[in-house]
C-alpha positions, 0 to 999 in steps of 0.5 A, spaced: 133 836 292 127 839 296 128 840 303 121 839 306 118 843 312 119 839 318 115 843 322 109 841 318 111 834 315 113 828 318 116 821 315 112 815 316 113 807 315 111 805 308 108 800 306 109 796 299 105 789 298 111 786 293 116 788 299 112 788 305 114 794 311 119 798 309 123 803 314 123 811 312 130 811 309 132 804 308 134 801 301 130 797 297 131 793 292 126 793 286 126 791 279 135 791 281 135 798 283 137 801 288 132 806 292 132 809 298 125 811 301 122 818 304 115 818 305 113 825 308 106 827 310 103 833 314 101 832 321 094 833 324 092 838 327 093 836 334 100 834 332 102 841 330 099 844 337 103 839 341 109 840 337 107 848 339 106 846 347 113 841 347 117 847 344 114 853 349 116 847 355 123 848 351 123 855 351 122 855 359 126 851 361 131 855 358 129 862 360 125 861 365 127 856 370 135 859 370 132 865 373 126 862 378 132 857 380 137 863 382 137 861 389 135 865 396 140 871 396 139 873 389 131 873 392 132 876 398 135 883 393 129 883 390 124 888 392 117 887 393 114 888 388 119 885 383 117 879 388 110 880 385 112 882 378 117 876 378 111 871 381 106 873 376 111 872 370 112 865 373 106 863 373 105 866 365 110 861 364 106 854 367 101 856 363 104 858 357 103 851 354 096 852 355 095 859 353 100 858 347 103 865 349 110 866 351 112 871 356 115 877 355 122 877 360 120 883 365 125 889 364 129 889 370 131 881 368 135 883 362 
């Protein structure tokens, strides 16, 4: 059995005019066998880029905003210009989707 990429491929209804609409998966009778149906096809190109976007927004959910969302006295602990460097970094990261570029965790972070 071939596992397919998920990342570049999608299941899609199919279509037979002897059985009408069939669900991916689902069981269908033909000739008295029992068959389950797969039809995998590539995404488009746009699909692809939104899939790319939603998995950066993923991405700073889970390592961006616990760190911007830390409160007022871990901010007040911060100097200046890690104040600046932590705002630049943020905005790097509402931007990401657009840019396609992930940012690096600043080094003090880690």
């Amino acid at each position: 059995m071939k596992i397919l990429d998920n990342d570049t491929k999608k299941i899609i209804p199919f279509y037979n005019p002897s059985l009408g609409s069939i669900s991916p998966g689902m069981y269908v009778s033909e000739s008295g066998k029992e068959e389950r149906v797969f039809i995998y096809v590539p995404y488009t190109e746009e699909e692809l880029l939104e899939n790319r976007k939603n998995e950066i927004r993923k991405k700073r959910e889970e390592e961006c905003f616990p760190i911007i969302n830390r409160g007022t006295l871990w901010y007040n602990k911060l100097t200046d210009e890690q104040k600046i460097e932590l705002s630049n970094w943020y905005d790097a990261w509402l931007n990401a989707p657009e840019t396609l570029k992930v940012p690096e965790i600043l080094t003090w972070l880690k």
